[in-house]
C-alpha positions as CSV (number, residue, x, y, z in Angstrom):
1,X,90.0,107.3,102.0
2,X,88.3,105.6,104.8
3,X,90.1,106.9,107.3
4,X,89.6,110.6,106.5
5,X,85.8,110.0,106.8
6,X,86.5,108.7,110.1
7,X,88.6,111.4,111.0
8,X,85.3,113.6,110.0
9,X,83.1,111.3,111.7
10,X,84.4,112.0,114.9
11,X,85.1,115.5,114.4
12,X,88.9,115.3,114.5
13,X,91.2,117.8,112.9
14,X,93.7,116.0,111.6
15,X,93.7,112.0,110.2
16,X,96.6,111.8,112.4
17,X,94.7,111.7,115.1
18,X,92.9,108.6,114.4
19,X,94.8,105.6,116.4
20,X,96.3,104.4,112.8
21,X,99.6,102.7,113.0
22,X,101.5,102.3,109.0
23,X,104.2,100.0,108.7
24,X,105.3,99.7,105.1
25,X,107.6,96.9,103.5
26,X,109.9,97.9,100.7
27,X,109.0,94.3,99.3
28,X,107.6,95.6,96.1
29,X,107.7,98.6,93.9
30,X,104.0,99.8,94.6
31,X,105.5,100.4,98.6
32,X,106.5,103.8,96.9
33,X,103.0,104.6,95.5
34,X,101.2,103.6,99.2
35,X,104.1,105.9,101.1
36,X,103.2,108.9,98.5
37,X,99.5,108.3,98.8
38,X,99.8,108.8,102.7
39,X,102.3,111.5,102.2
40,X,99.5,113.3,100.0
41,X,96.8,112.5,102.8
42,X,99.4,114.3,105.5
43,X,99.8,111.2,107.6
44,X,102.6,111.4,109.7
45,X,104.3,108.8,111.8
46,X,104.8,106.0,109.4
47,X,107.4,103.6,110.1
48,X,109.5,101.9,107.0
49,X,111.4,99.3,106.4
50,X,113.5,97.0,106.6
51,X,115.8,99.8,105.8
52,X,115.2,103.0,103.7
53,X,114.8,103.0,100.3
54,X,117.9,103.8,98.2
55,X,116.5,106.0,96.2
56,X,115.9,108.3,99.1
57,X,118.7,111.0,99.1
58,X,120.0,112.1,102.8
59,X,118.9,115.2,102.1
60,X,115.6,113.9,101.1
61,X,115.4,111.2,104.5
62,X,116.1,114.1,106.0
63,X,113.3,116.2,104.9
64,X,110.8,113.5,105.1
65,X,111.7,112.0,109.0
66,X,111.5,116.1,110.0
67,X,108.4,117.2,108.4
68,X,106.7,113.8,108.7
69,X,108.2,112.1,111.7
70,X,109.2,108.9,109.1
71,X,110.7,106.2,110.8
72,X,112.6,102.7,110.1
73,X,111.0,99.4,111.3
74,X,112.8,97.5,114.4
75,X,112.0,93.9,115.4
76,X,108.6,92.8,115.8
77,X,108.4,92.7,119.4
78,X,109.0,96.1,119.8
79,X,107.3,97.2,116.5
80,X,103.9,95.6,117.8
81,X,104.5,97.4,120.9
82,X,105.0,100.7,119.6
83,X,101.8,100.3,117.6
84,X,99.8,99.4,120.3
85,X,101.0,101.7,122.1
C-alpha cells in the first residue's frame, strides 16, 4: 500500500501517523472489503457512514470504535473540517 511506503519513507512508526483522513460510504458491498483492508493495515480513525452497517453487532461496533477509534460521518461541513483538521 502506498501509504505504508510513505510511512517508511519518512521514518514514521505507525501509518497512522501519515495526515490520511478515510471516509467510507456504505453505497456498495465492496465498502466492507476497503474497511477490512484498512483494519488489516492497523489504520485507525476512519469515519463511516451514513450510518453503521447492519451487519455490525453492538458488541462488535463496540469493539471496533474502542480499539480502532471508528467513527460515523456527520454533515459535510463539519466532516471537511474535521479532516483538515
Amino acid at each position: 500500500m502506498i501509504a505504508q511506503k510513505l510511512a517508511e519513507a519518512f521514518a514514521l512508526t505507525s501509518i497512522n501517523e501519515l495526515p490520511l483522513a478515510f471516509n467510507i460510504a456504505w453505497y456498495e458491498q465492496k465498502a466492507v472489503i476497503v474497511l477490512l483492508a484498512l483494519l488489516s493495515l492497523g489504520v485507525k480513525n476512519i469515519h463511516l457512514g451514513p450510518s453503521l452497517p447492519g451487519f455490525l453487532s453492538p458488541n462488535v461496533a463496540k469493539v471496533l470504535v474502542d480499539t480502532f477509534g471508528i467513527a460515523g460521518i456527520g454533515n459535510v461541513d463539519d466532516d471537511i473540517a474535521l479532516f483538515m483538521s
